[in-house]
VEXVEXTI-81879 format. One record per residue (C-alpha): residue number from 1; residue in one letter; x, y, z. Coordinates in Angstrom, 3 decimals, always signed. Example, Ala and Ser with C-alpha at 12.3 -4.5 7.8 and 13.67 -1.06 7.14 Angstrom:
REM residues 2
R / resi / resn / c1 / c2 / c3
R / 1 / A / +12.300 / -4.500 / +7.800 $
R / 2 / S / +13.670 / -1.060 / +7.140 $
REM end
This chain:
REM residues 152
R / resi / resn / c1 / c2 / c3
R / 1 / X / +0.000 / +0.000 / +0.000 $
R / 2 / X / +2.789 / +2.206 / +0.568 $
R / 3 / X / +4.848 / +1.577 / -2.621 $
R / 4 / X / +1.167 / +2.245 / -4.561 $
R / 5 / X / +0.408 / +5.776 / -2.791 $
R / 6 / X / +4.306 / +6.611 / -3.834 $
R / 7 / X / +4.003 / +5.975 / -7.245 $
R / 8 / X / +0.357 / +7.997 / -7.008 $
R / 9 / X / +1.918 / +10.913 / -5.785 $
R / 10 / X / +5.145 / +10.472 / -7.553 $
R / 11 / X / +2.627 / +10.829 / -11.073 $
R / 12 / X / +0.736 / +13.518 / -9.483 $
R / 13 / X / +4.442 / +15.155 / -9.085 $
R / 14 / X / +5.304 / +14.868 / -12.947 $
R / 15 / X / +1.872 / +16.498 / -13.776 $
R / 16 / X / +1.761 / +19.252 / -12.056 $
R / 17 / X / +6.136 / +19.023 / -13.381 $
R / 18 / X / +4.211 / +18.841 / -16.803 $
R / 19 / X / +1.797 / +21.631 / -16.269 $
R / 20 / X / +3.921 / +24.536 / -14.566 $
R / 21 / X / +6.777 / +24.044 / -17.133 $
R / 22 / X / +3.732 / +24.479 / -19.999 $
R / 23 / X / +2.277 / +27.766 / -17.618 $
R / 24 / X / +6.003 / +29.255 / -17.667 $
R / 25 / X / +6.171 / +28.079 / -21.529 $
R / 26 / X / +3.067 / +30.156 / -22.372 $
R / 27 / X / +3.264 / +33.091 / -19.543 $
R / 28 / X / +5.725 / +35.390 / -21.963 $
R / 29 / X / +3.542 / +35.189 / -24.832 $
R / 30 / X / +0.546 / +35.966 / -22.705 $
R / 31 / X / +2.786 / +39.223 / -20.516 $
R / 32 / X / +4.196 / +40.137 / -24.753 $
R / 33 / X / +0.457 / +40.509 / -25.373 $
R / 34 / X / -0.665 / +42.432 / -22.820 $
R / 35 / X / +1.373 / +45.659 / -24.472 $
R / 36 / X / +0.104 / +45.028 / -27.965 $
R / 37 / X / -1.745 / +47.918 / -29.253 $
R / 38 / X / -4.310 / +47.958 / -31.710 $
R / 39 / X / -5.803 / +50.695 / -34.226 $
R / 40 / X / -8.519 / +50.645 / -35.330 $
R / 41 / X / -10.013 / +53.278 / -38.107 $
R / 42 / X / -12.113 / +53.849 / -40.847 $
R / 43 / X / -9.904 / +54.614 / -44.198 $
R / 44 / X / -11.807 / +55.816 / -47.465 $
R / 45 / X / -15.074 / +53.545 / -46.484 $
R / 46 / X / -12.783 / +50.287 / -45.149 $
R / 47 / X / -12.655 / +49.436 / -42.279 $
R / 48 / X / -8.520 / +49.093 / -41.134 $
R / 49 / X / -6.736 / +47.444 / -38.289 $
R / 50 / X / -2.968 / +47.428 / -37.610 $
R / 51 / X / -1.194 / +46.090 / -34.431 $
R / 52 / X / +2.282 / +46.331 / -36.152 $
R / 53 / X / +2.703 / +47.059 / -39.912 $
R / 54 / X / +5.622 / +48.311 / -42.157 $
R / 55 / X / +5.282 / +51.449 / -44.489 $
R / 56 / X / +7.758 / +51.135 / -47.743 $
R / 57 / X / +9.616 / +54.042 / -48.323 $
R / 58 / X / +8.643 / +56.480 / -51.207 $
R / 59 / X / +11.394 / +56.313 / -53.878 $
R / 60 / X / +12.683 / +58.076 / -57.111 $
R / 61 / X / +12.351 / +61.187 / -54.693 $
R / 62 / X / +14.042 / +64.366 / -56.404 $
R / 63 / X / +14.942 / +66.759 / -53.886 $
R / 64 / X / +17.195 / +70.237 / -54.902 $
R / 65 / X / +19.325 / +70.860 / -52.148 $
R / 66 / X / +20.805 / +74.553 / -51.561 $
R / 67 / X / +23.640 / +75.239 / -49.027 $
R / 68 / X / +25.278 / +78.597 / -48.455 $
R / 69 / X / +28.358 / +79.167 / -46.205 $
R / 70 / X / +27.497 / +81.303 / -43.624 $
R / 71 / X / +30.648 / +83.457 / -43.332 $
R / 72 / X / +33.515 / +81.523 / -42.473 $
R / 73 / X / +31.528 / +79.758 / -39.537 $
R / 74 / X / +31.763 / +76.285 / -41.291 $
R / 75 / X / +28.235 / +75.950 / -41.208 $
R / 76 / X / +25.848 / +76.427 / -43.965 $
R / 77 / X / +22.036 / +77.384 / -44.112 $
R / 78 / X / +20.141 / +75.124 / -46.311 $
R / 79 / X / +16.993 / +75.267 / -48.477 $
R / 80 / X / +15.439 / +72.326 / -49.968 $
R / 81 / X / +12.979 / +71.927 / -52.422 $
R / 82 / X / +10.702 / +68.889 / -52.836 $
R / 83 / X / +9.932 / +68.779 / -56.813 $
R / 84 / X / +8.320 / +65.218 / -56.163 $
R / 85 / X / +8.128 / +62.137 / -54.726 $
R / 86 / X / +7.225 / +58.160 / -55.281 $
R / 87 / X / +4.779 / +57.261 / -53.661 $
R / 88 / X / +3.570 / +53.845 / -51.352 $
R / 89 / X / +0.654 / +52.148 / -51.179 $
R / 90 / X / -1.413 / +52.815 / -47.929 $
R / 91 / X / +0.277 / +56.149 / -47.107 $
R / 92 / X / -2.101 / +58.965 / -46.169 $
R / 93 / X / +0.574 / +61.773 / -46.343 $
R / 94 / X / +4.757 / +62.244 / -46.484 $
R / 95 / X / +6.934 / +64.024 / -44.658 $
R / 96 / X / +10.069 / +65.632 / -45.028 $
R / 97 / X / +12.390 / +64.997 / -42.317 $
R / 98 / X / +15.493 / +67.135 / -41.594 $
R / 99 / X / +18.549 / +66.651 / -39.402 $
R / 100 / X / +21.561 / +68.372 / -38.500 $
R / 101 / X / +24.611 / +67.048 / -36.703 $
R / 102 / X / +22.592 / +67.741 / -33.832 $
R / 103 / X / +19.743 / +65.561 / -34.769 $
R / 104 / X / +16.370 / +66.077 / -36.240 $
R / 105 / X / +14.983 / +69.516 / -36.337 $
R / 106 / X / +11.942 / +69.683 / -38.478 $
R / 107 / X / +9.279 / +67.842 / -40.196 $
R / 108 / X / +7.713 / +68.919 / -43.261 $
R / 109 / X / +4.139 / +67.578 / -44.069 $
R / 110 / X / +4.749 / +67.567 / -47.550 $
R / 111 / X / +0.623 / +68.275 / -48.269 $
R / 112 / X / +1.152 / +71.912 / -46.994 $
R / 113 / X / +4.560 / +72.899 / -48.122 $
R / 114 / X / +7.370 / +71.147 / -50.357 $
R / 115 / X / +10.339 / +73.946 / -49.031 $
R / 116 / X / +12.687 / +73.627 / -46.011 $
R / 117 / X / +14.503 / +77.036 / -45.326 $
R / 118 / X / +17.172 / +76.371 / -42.006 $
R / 119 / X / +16.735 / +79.277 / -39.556 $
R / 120 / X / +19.308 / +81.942 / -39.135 $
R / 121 / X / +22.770 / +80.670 / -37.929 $
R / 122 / X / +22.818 / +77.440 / -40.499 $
R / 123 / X / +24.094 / +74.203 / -39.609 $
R / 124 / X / +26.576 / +71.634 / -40.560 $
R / 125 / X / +26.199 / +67.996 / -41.312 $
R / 126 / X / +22.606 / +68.589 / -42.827 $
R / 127 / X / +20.921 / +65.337 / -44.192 $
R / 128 / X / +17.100 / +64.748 / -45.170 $
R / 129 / X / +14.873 / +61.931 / -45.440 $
R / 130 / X / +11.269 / +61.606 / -47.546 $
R / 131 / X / +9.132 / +59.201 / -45.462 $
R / 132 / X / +5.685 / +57.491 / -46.458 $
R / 133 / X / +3.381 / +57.464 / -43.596 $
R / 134 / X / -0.397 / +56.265 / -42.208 $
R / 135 / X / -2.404 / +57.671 / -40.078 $
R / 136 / X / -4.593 / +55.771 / -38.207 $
R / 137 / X / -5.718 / +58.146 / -35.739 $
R / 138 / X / -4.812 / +61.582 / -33.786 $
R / 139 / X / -2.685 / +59.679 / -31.761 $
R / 140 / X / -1.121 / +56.564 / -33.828 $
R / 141 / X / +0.658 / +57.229 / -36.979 $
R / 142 / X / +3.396 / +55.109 / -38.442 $
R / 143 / X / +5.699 / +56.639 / -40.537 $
R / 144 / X / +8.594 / +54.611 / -42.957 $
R / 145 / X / +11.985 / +54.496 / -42.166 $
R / 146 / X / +13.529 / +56.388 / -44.957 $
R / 147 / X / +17.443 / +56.562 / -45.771 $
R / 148 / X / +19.078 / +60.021 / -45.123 $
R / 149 / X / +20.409 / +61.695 / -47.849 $
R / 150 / X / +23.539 / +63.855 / -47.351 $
R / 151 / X / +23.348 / +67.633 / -48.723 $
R / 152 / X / +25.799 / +69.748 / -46.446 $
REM end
């Protein structure tokens, strides 16, 4: 009787062995979930949903550059001019981004204006970037992730 209630409770053991390691094999997935956002909107009569997605960016972009010393500072201001740009399925809009060696310090929505004029002072190490992106609401928008370009 005692050998029989050892082996019961020895199977019992390897179950519940058996179940915890398949609780601790599932629990990530489950805590990965819990921080998964969802959008959900109405585009051009379709309803959309996107809990991740990837936005191609535009291409064939022609962008005229113009970069003027300022004095003998070493940095330049810049102008540029967005004659046109490819565009990507999905995308409700594109931006022009431009950085600095400081980092980025504008963003151009390209549907009101297609020039960039640096402020007064200039810069140095000035690159841009055309990006495709969706909106999806006030507060979720995905945007590409565009190469910079190099100008100054």
């Amino acid at each position: 009787m005692f050998s029989e209630h050892r082996r019961r409770r020895t199977g019992r053991v390897a179950a519940a062995a058996v179940v915890l390691a398949a609780a601790l094999a599932v629990a990530p997935g489950l805590a990965e979930a819990a921080f998964v956002a969802t959008a959900t909107t109405n585009v051009s009569g379709q309803r959309t949903s996107a809990t991740t997605t990837t936005i191609a960016s535009p291409t064939n972009n022609v962008v005229t550059p113009v970069c003027l010393p300022v004095g003998s500072s070493g940095k330049y201001s810049l102008t540029l001019t967005v004659v046109s740009h490819g565009t990507v399925q999905g995308a409700t809009g594109y931006t022009l981004s431009v950085y600095n060696s400081t980092g980025k310090v504008a963003t151009v929505d390209l549907s009101q204006s297609v020039v960039y004029t640096s402020p007064n002072g200039g810069g140095n190490g000035w690159k841009y970037s055309v990006d495709a992106i969706q909106k999806f609401s006030a507060t979720n928008t995905w945007s590409s992730n565009s190469p910079q370009v190099a100008v100054c």
